[in-house]
C-alpha positions, 0 to 999 in steps of 0.5 A: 361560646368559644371565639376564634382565637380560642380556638387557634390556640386549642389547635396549635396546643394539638399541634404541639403535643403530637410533635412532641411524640414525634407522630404526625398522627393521632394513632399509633402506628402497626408494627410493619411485617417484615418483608424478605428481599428478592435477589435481584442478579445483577446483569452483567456488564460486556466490556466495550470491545477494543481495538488492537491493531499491531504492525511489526515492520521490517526493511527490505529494500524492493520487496518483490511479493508472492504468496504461498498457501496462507503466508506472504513473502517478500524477497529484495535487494541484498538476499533479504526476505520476510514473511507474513500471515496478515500484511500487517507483521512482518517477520525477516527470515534472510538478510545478507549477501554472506554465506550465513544466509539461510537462502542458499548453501553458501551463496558467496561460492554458489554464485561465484560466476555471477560475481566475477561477472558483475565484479560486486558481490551483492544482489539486487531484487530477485523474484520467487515463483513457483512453476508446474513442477512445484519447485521454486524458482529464484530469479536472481541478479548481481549488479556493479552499480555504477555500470549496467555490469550485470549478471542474471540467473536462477536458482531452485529449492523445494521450499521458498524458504530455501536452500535455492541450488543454483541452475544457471545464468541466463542474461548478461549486461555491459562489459564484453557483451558483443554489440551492447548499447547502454543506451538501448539495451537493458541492465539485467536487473530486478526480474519479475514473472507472471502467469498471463490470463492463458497461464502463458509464463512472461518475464519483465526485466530492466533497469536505466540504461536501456529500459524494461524489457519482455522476455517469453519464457520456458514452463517447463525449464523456468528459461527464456524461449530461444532465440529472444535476445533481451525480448521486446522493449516495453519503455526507458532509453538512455539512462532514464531513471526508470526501474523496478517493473512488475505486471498484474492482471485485473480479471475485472478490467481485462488489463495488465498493469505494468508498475514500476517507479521514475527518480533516483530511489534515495531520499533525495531522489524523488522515487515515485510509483506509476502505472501504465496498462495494456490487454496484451501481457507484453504490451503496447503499455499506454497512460490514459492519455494513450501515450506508449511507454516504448516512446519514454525516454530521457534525451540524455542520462537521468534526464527527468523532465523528459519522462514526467510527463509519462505514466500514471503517478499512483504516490510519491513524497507525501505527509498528512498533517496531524488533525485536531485531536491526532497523534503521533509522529505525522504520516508520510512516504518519502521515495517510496518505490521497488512495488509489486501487487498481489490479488487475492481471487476469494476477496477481490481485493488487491494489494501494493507491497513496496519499500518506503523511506519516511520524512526527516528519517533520512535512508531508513526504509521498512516495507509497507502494504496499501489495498489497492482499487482499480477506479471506474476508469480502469486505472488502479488507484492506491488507498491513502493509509497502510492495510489493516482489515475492517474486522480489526474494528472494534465496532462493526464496520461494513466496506459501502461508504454512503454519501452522507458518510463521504460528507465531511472535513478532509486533509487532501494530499496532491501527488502531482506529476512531476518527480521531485524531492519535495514532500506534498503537504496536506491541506483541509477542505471540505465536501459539502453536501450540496456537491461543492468542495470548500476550504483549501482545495476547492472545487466540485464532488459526486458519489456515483454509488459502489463507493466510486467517487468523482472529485473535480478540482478548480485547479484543473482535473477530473479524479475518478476515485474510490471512497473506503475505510481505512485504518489512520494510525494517528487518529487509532480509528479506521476513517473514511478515505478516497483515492482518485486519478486524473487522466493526466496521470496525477493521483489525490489522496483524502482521509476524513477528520470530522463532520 
């Protein structure tokens, strides 16, 4: 009888012989019918959708806006122009007070009356509008500069672009104007016009000396009513430092919007954007305080700390720091000025066009467009970053901004008050999701639904603001943002940068 160790050894020689056959089997295993592959198609791979947002910038000093059909222009100082489908890229099509520029025929002799008048052969901002006859009018004005030496007229074309035939001078300033009061009566400069909510034609005008003015005007001529004068002062006196005015109705707040910048419009100057508002085309204009814009004026010339207090400061001196993660040359304004808005009925959107100078670039300026809200309080308040439209997003981007989205790490700008030089740097805070404001700026935040925002600062102040999406060039990524206005006329700027 076998024992076990006999038969360990038995097993372990099967073992052996199987694995010198290289089987693990006994047997010998099938030939395997051959099996023909399916094709298999292979799913085609959609590539990740990019972001291609482009601007094309150009300079043109207090831009004057007006859209015609699909396309916007911009007209300023010096007989510049540029136009544009998209508010992103522009395009200068005129430059130059010379006889080459393709606005007149000859502007030099075409104008040879306002020169002699104004003794400069230059022109400051002009506004184009089309009136009831389909025409083009070109409201243009010639200054001396360093005297409110002023001549304005009109022009006409069959085309915005021109050639402007000119018509006739309406409005003359300083030199041998019987009675003229520098400091009571305006400078005839940067004209504006408006069609009022009864389609009533309206011209805002004015510069330094005696302020901004109103004058009532002709449909049918594109002249002033008679017997006006230089119309109704709306505010400024004594060489206050206030111009650039333009007027735009909210059809959803009922209000007119006047816009126009305090401060010298150099970079030293501390040119700022404010805004003022009436239910009257031609005022009373007030603040949110209720103080009437008739009443602003220095105690003497450029007397700064006088006005400041006035109006509602929508931008001035700014410069977002560069995030973690940001690239890029760092984002900021410096005397931005010279602003007109348009509004677009289809979208209910509304748009700020103005001519900016930039940080450290010294008098280099180039057009910019921000949207522009009106907040629950009835005052407009301007978006933090330049207008790029969400469909550019490279992923689908919807306008409403929940409150979980408005939670997060922000760079908060303070425009203040005053007019100044100094650009307001950034600072990091936070809104928590329990309602509270931490980091650098403290304080206390409420989503109110409709993208509407109330931020409540310790340092003092109530913003009403609006939450959006906007496109913030260092990041390459559209952020979400808020803007809010305080009753005292101060604006704060916020754009996200995580969670």
């Amino acid at each position: 009888m076998f024992n076990k160790q006999i038969l360990r050894s038995m097993a372990i020689a099967v073992t052996m012989a199987l694995s010198a056959c290289g089987g693990g089997s006994a047997y010998t295993a099938a030939t395997p019918t051959p099996v023909t592959p399916t094709p298999v198609t292979p799913t085609p791979v959609t590539p990740a959708p990019t972001v291609s947002i482009t601007f094309n910038n150009v300079s043109v000093h207090d831009p004057a806006a007006v859209k015609i059909g699909s396309t916007y222009y911009s007209f300023g100082s010096h007989l510049a122009a540029a136009k544009t489908t998209d508010l992103m890229n522009w395009t200068k099509i005129a430059d130059g007070v010379t006889n080459s520029n393709s606005l007149f025929n000859n502007v030099v002799t075409a104008l040879a009356d306002t020169f002699a008048w104004s003794t400069v052969v230059d022109l400051w901002r002009p506004y184009v509008i089309q009136l009831a006859d389909g025409k083009f009018y070109m409201y243009y004005d010639s200054c001396q500069g360093s005297s409110p030496l002023s001549a304005m007229g009109v022009a006409v074309a069959d085309k915005i672009e021109g050639p402007y035939v000119n018509k006739q001078i309406i409005l003359k300033s300083g030199g041998s104007v019987a009675g003229y009061n520098v400091n009571t009566q305006p400078n005839v400069v940067d004209p504006y016009l408006f069609h009022d909510a009864s389609n009533k034609l309206w011209m805002i005008y004015g510069s330094y000396s005696g302020g901004i003015f109103i004058l009532a005007m002709d449909e049918s001529t594109g002249l002033p009513l008679a017997n006006q004068g230089y119309g109704k002062h709306l505010m400024g006196g004594n060489s206050s430092t206030i111009e650039g005015s333009s007027v735009i109705y909210s059809p959803q707040s009922k209000y007119y919007y006047m816009l126009f910048t305090f401060g010298g419009l150099d970079a030293a100057g501390g040119y700022n954007i404010r805004a003022a508002r009436s239910l009257n085309p031609d005022g009373p204009y007030l603040d949110a305080k209720g103080k009437d814009m008739n009443d602003v004026k220095g105690s003497f010339a450029f007397d700064n700390a006088s006005i400041a207090p006035y109006a509602q400061k929508l931008m001035g001196n700014y410069q977002f720091a560069l995030a973690t993660g940001e690239t890029g040359t760092a984002l900021g304004y410096v005397s931005p000025g010279g602003a007109t808005a348009l509004y677009e009925a289809a979208s209910s959107q509304y748009f700020l066009v103005f001519h900016t100078r930039f940080p450290n670039t010294g008098e280099a300026h180039e057009i910019r467009v921000h949207e522009m809200f009106i907040n629950a309080d009835g005052w407009p308040v301007v978006a933090p970053f330049r207008y790029a439209p969400l469909s550019k997003s490279a992923t689908t981007l919807v306008a409403a901004i929940t409150s979980t989205e408005a939670q997060g790490s922000y760079k908060i700008v303070n425009h203040g008050k005053d007019i100044t030089a100094t650009i307001k740097a950034s600072q990091n805070s936070k809104l928590n999701a329990d309602g509270t404001i931490s980091g650098a700026v403290t304080g206390s935040w409420k989503h109110n639904g409709s993208n509407n925002i109330t931020i409540t600062l310790d340092s003092g102040g109530v913003f009403s603001g609006v939450l959006s999406r906007q496109w913030n060039t260092n990041a390459d990524s559209f952020v979400v943002t808020f803007t809010a206005q305080s009753s005292d006329g101060v604006s704060i700027w916020g754009a996200r940068t995580g969670g």
